[in-house]
DSSP file (Angstrom, degrees, kcal/mol; ACC not computed):
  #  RESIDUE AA STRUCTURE BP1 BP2  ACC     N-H-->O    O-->H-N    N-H-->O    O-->H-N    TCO  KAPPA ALPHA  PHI   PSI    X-CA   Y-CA   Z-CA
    1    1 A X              0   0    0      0, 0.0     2,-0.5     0, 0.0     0, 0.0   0.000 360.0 360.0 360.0 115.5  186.5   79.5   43.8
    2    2 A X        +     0   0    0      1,-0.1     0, 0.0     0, 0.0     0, 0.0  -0.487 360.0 178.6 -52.9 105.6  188.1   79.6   40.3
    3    3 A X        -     0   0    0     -2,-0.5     2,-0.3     1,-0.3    -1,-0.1   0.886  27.6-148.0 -86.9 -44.7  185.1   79.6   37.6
    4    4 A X        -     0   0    0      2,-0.1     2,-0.5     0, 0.0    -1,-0.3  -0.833  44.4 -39.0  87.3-152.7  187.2   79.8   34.6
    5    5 A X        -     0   0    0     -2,-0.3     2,-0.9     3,-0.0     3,-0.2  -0.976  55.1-163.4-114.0 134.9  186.0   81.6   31.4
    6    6 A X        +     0   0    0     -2,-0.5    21,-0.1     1,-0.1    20,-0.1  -0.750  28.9 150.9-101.3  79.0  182.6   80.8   31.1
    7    7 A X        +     0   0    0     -2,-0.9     2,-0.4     1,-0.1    -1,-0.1   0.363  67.7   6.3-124.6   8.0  181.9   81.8   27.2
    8    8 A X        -     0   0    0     -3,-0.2     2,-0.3    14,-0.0    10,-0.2  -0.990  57.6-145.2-174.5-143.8  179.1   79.3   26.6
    9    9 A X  E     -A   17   0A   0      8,-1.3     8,-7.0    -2,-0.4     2,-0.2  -0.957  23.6-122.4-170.9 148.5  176.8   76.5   28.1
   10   10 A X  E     -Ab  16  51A   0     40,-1.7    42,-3.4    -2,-0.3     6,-0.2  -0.697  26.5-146.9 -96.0 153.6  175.4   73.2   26.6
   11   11 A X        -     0   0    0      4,-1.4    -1,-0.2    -2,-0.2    42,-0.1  -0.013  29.8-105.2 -96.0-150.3  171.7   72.9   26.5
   12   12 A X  S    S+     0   0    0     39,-0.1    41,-0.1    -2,-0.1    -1,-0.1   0.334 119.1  64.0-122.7 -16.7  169.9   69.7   26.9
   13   13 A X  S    S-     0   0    0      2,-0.1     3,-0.1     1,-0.0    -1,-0.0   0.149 117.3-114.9 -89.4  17.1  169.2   69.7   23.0
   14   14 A X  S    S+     0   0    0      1,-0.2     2,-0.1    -4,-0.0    -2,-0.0   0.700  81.6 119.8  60.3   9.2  172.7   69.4   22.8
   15   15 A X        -     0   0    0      1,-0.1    -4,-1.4    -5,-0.0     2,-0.5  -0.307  57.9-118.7 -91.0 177.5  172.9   72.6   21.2
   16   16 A X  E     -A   10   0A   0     -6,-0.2     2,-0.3    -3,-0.1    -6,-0.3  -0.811  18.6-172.2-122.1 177.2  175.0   75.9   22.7
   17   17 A X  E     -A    9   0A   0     -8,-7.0    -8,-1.3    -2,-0.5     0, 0.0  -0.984  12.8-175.3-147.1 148.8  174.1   79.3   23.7
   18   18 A X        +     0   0    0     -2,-0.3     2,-0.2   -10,-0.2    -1,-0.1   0.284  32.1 145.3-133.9  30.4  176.6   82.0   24.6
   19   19 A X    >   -     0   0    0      1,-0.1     3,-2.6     4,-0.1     4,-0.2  -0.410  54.2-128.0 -64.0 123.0  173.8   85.0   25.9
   20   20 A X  T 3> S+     0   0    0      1,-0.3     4,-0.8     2,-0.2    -1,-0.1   0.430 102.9  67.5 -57.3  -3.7  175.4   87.1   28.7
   21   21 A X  T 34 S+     0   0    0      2,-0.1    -1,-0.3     1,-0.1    -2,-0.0   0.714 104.8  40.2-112.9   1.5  172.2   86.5   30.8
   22   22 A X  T <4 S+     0   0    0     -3,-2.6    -2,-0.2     2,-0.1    -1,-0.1   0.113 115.1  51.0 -93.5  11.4  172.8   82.9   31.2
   23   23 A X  T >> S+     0   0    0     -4,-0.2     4,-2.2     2,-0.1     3,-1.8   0.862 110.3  50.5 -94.0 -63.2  176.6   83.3   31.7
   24   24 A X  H 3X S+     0   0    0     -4,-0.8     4,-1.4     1,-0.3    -2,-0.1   0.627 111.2  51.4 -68.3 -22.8  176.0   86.0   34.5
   25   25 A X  H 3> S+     0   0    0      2,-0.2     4,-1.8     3,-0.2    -1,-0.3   0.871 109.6  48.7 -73.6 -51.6  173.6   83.6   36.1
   26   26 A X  H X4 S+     0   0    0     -3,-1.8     3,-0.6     2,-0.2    -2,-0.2   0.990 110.5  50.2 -55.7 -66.2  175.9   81.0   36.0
   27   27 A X  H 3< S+     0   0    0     -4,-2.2    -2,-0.2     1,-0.2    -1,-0.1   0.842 118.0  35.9   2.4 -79.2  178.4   83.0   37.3
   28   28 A X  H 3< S+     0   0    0     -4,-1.4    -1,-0.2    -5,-0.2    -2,-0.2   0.597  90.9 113.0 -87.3 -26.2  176.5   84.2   40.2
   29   29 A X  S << S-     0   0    0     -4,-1.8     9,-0.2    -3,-0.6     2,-0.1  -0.402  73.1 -94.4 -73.7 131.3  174.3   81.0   41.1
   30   30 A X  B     -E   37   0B   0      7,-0.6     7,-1.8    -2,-0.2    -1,-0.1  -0.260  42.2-130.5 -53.8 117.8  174.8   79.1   44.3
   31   31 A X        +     0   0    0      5,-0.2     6,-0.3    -2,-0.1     3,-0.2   0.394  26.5 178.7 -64.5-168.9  176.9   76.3   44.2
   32   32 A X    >   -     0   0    0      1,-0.8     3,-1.5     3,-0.2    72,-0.0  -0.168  69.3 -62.7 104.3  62.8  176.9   72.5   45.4
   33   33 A X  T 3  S-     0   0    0      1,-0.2    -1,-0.8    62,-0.0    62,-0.1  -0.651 119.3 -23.8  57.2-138.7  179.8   70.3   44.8
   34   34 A X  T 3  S+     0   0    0     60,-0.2    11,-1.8    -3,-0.2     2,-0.4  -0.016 123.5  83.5-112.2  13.3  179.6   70.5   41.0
   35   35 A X  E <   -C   44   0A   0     -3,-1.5     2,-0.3     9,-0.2    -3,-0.2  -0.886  63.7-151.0-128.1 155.0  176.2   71.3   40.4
   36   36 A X  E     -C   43   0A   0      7,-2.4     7,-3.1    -2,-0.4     2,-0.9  -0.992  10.0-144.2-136.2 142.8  174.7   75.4   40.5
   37   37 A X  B     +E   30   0B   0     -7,-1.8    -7,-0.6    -6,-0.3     2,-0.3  -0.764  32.0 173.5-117.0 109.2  171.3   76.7   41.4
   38   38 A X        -     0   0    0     -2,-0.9   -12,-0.1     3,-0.5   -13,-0.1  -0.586  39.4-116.7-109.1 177.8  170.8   79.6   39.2
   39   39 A X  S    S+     0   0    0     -2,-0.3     3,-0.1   -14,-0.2    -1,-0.1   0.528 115.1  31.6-102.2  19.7  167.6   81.7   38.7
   40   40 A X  S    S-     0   0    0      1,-0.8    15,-0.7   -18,-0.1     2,-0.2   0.477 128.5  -7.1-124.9 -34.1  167.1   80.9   35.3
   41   41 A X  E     - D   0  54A   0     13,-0.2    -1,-0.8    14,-0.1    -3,-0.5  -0.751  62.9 -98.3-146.5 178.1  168.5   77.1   35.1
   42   42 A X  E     - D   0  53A   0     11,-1.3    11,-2.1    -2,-0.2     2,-0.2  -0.968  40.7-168.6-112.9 114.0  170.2   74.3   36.6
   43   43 A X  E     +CD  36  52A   0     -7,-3.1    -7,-2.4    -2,-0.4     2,-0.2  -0.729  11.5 167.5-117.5 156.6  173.9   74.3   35.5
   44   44 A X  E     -CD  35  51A   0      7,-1.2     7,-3.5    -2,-0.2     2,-0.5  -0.951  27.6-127.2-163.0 145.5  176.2   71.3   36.2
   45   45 A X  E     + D   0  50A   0    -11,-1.8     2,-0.5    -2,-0.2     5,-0.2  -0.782  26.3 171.6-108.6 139.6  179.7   70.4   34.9
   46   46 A X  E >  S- D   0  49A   0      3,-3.3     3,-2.7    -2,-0.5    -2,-0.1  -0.994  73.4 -17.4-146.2 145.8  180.8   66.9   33.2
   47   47 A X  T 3  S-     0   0    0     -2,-0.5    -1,-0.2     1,-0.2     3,-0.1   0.765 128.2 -48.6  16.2  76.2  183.8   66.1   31.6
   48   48 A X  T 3  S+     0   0    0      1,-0.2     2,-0.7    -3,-0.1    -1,-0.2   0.581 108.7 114.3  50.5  14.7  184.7   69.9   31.2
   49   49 A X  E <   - D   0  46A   0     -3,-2.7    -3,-3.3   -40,-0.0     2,-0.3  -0.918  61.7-142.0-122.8 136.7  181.8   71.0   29.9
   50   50 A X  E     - D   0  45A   0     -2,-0.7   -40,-1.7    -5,-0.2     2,-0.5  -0.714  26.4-161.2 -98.1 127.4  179.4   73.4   31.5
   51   51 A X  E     -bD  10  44A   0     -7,-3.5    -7,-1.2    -2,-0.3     2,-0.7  -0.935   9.4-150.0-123.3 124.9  175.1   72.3   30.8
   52   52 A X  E     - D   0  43A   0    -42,-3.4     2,-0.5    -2,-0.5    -9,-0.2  -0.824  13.3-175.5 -62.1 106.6  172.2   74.4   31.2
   53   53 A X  E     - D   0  42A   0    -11,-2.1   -11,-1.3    -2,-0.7     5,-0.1  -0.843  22.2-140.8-138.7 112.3  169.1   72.6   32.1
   54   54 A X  E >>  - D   0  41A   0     -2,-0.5     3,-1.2   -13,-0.2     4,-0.8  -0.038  29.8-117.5 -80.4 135.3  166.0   74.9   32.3
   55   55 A X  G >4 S+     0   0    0    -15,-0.7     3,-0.9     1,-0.2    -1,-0.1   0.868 108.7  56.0 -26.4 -55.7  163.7   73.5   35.8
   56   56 A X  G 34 S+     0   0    0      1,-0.3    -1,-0.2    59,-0.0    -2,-0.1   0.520  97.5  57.6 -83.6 -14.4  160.9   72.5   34.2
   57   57 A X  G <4 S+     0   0    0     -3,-1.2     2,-1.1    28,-0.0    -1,-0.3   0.745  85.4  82.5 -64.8 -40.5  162.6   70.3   31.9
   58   58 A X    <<  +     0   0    0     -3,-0.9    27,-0.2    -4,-0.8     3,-0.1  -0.555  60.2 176.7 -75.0  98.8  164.1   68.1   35.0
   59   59 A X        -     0   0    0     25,-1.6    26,-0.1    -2,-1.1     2,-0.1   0.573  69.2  -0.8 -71.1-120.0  160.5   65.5   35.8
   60   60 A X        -     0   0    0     26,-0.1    24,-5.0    55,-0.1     2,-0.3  -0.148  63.0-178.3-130.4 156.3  162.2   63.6   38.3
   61   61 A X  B     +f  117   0C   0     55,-1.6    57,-1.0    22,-0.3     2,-0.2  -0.972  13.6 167.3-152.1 146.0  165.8   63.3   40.2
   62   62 A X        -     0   0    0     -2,-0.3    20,-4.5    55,-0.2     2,-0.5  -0.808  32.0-108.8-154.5-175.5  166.7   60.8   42.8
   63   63 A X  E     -G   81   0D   0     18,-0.3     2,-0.5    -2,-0.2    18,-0.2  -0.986  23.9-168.8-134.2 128.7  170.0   59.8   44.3
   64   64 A X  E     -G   80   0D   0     16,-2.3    16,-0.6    -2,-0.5    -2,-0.0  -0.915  12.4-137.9-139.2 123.2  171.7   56.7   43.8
   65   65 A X  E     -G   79   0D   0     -2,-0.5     2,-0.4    14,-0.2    14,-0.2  -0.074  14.5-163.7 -84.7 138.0  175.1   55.0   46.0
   66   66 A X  E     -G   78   0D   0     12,-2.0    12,-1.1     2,-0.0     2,-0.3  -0.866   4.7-151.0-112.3 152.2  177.8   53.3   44.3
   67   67 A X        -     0   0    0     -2,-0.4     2,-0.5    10,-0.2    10,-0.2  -0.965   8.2-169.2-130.3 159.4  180.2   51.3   46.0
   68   68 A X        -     0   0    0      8,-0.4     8,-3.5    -2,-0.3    -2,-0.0  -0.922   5.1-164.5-141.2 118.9  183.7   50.7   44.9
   69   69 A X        -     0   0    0     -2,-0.5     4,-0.2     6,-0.2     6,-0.1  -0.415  14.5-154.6-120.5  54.5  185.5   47.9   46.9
   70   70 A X    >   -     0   0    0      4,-0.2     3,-0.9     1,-0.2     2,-0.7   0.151  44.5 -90.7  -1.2 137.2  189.7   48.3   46.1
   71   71 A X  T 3  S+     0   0    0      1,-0.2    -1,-0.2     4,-0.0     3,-0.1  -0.828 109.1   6.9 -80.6 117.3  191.1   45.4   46.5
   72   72 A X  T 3  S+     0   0    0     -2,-0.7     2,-0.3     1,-0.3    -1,-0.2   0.778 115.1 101.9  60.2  28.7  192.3   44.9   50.5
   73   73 A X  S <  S-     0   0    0     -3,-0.9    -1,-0.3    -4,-0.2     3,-0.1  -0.954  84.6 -92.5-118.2 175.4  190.6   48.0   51.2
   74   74 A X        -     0   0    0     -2,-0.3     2,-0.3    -3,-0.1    -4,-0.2  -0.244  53.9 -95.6 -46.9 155.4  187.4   49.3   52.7
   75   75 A X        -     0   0    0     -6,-0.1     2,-0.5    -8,-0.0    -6,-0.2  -0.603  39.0-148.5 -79.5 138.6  184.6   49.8   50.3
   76   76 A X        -     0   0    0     -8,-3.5    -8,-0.4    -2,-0.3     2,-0.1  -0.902  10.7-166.1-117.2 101.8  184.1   53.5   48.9
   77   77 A X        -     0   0    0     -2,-0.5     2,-0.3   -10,-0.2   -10,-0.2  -0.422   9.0-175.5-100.5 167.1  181.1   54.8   48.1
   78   78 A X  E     -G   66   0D   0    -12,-1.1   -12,-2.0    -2,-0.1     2,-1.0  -0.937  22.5-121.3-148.2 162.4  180.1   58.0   46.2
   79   79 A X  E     -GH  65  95D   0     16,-2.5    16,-1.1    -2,-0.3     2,-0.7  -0.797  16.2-155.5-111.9  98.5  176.5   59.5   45.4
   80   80 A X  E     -GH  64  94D   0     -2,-1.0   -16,-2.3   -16,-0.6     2,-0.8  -0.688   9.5-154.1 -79.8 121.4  174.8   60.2   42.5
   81   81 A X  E     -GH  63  93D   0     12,-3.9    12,-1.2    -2,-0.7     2,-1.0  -0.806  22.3-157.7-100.3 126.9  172.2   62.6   41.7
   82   82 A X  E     - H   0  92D   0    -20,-4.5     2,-0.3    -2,-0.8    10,-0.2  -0.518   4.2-157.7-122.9 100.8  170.3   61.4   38.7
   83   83 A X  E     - H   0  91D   0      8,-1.4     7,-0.8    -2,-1.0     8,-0.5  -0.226  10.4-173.4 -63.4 123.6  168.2   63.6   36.5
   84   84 A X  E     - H   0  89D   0    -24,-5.0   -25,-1.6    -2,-0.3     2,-0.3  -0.685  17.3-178.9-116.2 169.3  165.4   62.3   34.4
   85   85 A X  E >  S- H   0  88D   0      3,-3.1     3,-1.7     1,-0.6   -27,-0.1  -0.890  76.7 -32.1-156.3 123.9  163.2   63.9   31.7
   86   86 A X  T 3  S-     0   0    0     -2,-0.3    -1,-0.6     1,-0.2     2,-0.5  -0.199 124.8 -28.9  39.6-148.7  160.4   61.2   30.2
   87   87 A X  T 3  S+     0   0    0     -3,-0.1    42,-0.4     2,-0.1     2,-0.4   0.208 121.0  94.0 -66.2  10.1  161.9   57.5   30.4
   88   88 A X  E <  S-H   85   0D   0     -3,-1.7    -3,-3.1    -2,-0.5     2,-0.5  -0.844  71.5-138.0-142.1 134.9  165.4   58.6   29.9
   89   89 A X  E     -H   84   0D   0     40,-1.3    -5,-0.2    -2,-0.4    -6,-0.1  -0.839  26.0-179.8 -85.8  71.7  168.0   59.4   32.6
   90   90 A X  E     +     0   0D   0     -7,-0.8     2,-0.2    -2,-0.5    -6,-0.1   0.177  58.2  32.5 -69.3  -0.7  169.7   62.6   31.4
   91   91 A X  E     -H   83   0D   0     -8,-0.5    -8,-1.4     2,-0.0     2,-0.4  -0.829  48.0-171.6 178.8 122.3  172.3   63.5   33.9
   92   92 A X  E     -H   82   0D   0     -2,-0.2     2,-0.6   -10,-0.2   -10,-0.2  -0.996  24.0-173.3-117.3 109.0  174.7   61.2   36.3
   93   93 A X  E     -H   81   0D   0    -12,-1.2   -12,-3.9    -2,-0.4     2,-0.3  -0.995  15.9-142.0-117.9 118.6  176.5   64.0   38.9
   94   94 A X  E     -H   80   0D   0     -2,-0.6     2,-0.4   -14,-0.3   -14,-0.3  -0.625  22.5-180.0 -29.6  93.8  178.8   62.6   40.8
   95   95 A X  E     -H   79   0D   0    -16,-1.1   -16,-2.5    -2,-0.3     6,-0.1  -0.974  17.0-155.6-136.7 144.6  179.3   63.8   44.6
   96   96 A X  S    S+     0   0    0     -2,-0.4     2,-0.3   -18,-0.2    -1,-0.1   0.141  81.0  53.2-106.7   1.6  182.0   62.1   46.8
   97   97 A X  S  > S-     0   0    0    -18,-0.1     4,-0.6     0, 0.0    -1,-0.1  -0.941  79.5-134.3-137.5 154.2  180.2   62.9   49.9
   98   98 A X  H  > S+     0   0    0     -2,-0.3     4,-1.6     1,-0.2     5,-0.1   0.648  94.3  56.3 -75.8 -14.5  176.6   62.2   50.9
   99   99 A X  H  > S+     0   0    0      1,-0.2     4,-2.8     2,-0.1     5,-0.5   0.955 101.6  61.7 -87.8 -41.9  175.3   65.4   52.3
  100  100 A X  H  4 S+     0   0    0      1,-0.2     4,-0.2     2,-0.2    -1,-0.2   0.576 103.2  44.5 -73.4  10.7  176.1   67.0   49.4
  101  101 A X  H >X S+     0   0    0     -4,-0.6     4,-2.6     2,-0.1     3,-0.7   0.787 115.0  56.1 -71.4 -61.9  173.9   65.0   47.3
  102  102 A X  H 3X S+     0   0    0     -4,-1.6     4,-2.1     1,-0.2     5,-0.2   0.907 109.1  40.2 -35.9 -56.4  171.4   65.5   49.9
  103  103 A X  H 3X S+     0   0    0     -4,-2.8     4,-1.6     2,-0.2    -1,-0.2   0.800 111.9  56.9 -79.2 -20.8  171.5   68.9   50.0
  104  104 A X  H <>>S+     0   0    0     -3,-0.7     4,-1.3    -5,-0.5     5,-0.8   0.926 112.0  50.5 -55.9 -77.2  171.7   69.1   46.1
  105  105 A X  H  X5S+     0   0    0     -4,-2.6     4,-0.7     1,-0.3    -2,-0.2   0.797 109.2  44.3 -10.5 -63.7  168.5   67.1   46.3
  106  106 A X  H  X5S+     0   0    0     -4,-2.1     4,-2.0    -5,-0.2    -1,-0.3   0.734 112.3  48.8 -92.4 -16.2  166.7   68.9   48.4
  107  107 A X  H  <5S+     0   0    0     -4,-1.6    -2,-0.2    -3,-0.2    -1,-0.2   0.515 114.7  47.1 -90.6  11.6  167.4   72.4   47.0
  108  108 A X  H >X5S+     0   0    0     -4,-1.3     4,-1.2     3,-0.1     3,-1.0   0.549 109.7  56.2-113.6 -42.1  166.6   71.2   43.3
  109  109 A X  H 3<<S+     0   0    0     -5,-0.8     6,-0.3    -4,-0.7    -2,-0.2   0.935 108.3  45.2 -74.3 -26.4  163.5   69.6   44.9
  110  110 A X  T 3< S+     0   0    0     -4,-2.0    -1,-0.3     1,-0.2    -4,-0.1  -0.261 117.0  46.7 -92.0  46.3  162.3   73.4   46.5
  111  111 A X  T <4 S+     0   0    0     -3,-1.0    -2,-0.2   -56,-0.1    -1,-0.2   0.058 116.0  45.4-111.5  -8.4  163.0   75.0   43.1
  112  112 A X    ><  +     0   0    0     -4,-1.2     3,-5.6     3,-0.1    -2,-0.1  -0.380  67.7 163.1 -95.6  38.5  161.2   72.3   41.2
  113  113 A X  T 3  S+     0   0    0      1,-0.3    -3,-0.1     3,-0.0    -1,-0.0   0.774  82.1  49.3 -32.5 -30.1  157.8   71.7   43.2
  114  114 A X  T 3  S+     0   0    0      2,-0.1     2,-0.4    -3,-0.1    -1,-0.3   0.546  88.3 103.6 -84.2  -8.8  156.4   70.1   40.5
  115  115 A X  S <  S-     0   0    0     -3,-5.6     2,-0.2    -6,-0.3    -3,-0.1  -0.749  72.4-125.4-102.3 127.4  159.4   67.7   39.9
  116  116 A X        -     0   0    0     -2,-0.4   -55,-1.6     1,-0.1     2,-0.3  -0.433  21.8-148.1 -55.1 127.0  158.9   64.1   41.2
  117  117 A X  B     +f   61   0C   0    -57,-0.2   -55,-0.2    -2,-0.2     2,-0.1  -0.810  47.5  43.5-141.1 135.7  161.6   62.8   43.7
  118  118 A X  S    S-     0   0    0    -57,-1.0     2,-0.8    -2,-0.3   -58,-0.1  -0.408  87.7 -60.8  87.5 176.4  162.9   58.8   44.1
  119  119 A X        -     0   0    0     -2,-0.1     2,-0.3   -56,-0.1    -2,-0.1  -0.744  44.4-175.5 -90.6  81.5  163.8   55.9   42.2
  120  120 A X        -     0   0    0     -2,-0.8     2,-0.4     1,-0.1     3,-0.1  -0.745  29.5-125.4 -92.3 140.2  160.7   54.4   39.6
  121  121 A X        -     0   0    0     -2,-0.3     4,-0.3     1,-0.1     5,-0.1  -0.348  30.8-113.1 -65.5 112.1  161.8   51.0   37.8
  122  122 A X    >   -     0   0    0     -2,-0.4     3,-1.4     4,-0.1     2,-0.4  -0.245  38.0 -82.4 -57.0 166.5  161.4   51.3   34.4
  123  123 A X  T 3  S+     0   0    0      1,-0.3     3,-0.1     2,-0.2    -1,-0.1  -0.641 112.3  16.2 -95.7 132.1  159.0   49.4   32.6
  124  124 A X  T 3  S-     0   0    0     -2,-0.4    -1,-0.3     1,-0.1    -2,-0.1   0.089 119.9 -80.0  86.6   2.1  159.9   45.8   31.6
  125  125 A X  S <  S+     0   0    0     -3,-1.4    -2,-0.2    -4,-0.3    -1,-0.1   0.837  79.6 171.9  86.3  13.9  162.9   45.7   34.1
  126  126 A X        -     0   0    0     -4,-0.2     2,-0.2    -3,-0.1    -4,-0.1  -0.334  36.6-117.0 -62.3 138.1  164.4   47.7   31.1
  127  127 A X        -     0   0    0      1,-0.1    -1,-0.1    -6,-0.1    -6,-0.0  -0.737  50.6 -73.9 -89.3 157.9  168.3   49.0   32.7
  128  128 A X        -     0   0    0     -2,-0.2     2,-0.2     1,-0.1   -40,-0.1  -0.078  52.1-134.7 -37.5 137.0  168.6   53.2   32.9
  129  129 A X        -     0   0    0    -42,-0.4   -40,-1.3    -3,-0.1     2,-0.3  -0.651  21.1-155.8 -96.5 142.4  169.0   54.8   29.3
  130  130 A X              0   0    0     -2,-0.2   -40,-0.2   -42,-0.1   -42,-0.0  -0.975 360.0 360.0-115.9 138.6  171.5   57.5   28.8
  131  131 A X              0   0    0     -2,-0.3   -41,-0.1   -42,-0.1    -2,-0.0   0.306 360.0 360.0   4.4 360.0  172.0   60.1   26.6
């Protein structure tokens, strides 16, 4: 698989960092579709940009189905895995087939113990916030 040149990573504070022991991690970290399980962080890429996001940060992640219905076709669905940190829904990754949300899912849920797993409604019927 073609990585590119990796020469820095977005935080979650929106800042960037470009230290060679979070490149090499990336680098090296097990892969998923578009998301990587590293031993320091949780890297994912959107719209060309490569994010760090430290474990402990991520409270709760769940998975949530789109459907797409084409006109005079079948309906198409896709998977989302959706990262939260307090009321705020910080990360929408994308996966075009469903075990590999699933299995994104469950290997972010055994490197997080602590991190809460499913869908809670926000309070007032309020819709998901993003970044």
């Amino acid at each position: 698989m073609f990585l590119g040149k990796v020469r820095k990573l977005k935080g979650v504070d929106r800042k960037f960092i470009r230290d060679q022991e979070h490149i090499d991690d990336y680098l090296a970290a097990e892969a998923i579709g578009r998301v990587r399980f590293g031993r320091l962080c949780f890297y994912y890429r959107d719209l060309g940009v490569k994010y760090y996001v430290p474990y402990d940060y991520i409270e709760r992640a769940f998975i949530r189905i789109s459907e797409c219905q084409p006109d005079d076709s079948p309906a198409y669905y896709y998977y989302r895995l959706i990262l939260v940190h307090g009321d705020k829904e910080f990360a929408n990754l994308i996966f075009n087939k469903e075990k590999e949300a699933d299995d994104a899912l469950a290997r972010l849920s055994s490197l997080c113990p602590d991190m809460a797993v499913g869908y809670v409604p926000p309070p007032g019927g309020r819709k998901p916030s993003f970044k």
